[in-house]
C-alpha positions, -999 to 999 in steps of 0.1 A, spaced: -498 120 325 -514 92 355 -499 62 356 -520 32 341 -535 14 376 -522 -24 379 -551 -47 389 -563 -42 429 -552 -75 443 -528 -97 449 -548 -119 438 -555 -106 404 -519 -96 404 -510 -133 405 -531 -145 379 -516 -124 350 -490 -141 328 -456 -142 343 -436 -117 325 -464 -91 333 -469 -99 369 -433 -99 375 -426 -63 364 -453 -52 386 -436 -69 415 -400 -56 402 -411 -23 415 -414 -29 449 -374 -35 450 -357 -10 471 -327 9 452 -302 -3 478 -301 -37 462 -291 -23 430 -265 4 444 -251 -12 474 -251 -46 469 -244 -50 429 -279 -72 422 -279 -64 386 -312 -48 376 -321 -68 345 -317 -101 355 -311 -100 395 -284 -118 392 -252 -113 408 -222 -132 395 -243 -144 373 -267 -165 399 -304 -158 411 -306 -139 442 -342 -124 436 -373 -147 444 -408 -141 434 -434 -167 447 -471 -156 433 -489 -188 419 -516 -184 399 -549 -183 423 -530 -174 454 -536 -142 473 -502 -140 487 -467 -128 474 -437 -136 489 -405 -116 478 -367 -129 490 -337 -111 483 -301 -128 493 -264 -110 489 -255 -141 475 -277 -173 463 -256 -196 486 -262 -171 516 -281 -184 546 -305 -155 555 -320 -129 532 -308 -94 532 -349 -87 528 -378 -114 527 -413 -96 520 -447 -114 527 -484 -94 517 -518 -109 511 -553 -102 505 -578 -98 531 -613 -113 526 -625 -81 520 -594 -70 496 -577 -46 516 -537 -53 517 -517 -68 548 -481 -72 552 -478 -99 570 -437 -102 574 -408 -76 565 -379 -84 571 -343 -65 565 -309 -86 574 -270 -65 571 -256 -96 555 -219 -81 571 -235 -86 604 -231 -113 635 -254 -136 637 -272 -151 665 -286 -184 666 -318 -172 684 -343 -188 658 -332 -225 665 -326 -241 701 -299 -263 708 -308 -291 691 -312 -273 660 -352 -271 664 -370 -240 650 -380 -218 678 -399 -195 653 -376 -166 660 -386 -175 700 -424 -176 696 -423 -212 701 -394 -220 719 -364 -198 732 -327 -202 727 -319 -179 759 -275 -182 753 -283 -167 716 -308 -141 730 -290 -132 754 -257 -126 734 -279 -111 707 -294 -84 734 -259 -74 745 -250 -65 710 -279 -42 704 -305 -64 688 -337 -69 693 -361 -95 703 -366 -116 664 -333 -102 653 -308 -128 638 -288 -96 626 -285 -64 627 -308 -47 598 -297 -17 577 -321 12 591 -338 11 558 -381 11 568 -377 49 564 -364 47 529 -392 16 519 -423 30 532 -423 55 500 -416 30 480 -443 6 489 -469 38 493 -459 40 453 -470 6 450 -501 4 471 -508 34 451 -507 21 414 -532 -8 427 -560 18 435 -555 16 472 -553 40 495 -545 25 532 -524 -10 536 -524 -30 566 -490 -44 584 -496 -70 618 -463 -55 641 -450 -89 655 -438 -75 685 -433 -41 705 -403 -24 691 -422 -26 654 -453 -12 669 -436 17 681 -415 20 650 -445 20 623 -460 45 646 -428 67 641 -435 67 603 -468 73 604 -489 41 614 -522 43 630 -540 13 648 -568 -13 641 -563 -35 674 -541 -28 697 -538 11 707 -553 7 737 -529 -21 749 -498 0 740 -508 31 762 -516 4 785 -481 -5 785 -463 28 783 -485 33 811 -471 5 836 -437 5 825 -439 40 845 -420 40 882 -450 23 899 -468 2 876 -475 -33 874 -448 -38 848 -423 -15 864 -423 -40 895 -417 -70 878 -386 -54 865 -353 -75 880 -313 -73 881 -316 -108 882 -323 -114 848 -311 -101 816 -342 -97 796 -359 -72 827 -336 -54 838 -344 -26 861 -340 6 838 -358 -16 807 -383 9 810 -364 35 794 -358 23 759 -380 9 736 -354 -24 730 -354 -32 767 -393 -24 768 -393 -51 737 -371 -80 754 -387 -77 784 -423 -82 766 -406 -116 747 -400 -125 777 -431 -128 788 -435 -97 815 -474 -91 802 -481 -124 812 -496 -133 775 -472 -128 741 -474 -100 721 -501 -108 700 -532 -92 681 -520 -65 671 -526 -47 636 -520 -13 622 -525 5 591 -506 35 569 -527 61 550 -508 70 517 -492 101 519 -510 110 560 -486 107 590 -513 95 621 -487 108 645 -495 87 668 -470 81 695 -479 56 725 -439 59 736 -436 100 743 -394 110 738 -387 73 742 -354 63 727 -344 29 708 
């Protein structure tokens, strides 16, 4: 038997009473939370405490999701933030997914304590630095838990139920493009650009050249990796930030698109 469809925005999503709207939005939690990380499934509690956010207001088109270990802990193990378009399509506008057992780096606040918006702003080049080194990449605080594979599913489940059949998701900055493509993302803006890219990272190109031992963020084999590709992009190697960009994920269709041929992490 088909599953009842929920309404087709967030919107209309966010309007319903609270108890209703909530179970809808219960669904997009990933199983980890429950099996790895003891976030009991009734109440998301744990030890008895909150650590499950919804914030939907009525007559808002966005939903914003935040999930913490504990609901003292600093950063969220996963923050979720999707909206409307104006012509009712769905966009994730921010995903992100935090090992709470992880180091953390400092690099979204300089040192004065100022937000650098995760170095979009304003750079703290010690915690980048340190961060790179230990395998992150650029907008990193931690280390995340390799779970996009496992959530994709889950949120094509969900997308589903609201009678869609394609969401949207905005890559921040190069590393995510070229891991949405890997599960299955095509492009809106930007696929041009990205072969662009690939193209003059080669031995030769423009961005090849401006590759430096004398500086962490391009060094001269960044080229290689998709990381070092990444850091060198945050740090400002195109001449203009990483910005524009927007992709999109069929249900069920892999675009297998790949602007990154054999390139590894």
């Amino acid at each position: 038997m088909a599953q009842m469809l929920w309404p087709s925005s967030i919107r209309e999503i966010n309007d319903l009473q609270e108890a209703e709207k909530l179970a809808i939005y219960r669904t997009i939690l990933p199983d980890w939370l429950f099996t790895h990380y003891g976030v009991d499934r009734q109440t998301l509690t744990v030890d008895g405490q909150c650590v499950v956010w919804f914030r939907c207001p009525p007559g808002s088109r966005v939903l914003e999701v935040t999930v913490r270990r504990r609901a003292t802990d600093l950063d969220p193990m996963l923050y979720l933030n999707m909206a409307d378009t104006f012509n009712y399509q769905l966009l994730v506008l921010l995903m992100v997914v935090n090992n709470p057992d992880a180091p953390r780096y400092n690099i979204d606040v300089d040192q004065e304590g100022n937000s650098t918006q995760l170095g979009t702003t304003s750079r703290n080049l010690a915690a980048e630095a340190a961060a790179l080194r230990a395998g992150l990449a650029p907008g990193q605080v931690r280390a995340g838990l390799r779970v996009f594979g496992r959530a994709v599913p889950v949120f094509e489940a969900f997308i589903e139920r609201m009678g869609h059949d394609v969401f949207f998701i905005e890559p921040l900055a190069y590393h995510n493009a070229v891991l949405f493509e890997r599960y299955g993302f095509s492009y809106v803006r930007g696929h041009k650009e990205m072969v662009w890219i690939h193209q003059e990272f080669q031995p030769g190109g423009e961005l090849h050249q401006k590759l430096t031992p004398d500086n962490i963020f391009r060094p001269p084999d960044a080229w290689r990796r998709v990381r070092s590709r990444s850091w060198a992009i945050h740090d400002g190697i195109l001449g203009h930030p990483f910005t524009g960009f927007q992709m999109y994920k069929r249900i069920g269709h892999h675009s297998s698109v790949n602007t990154f041929p054999d390139g590894h992490w």
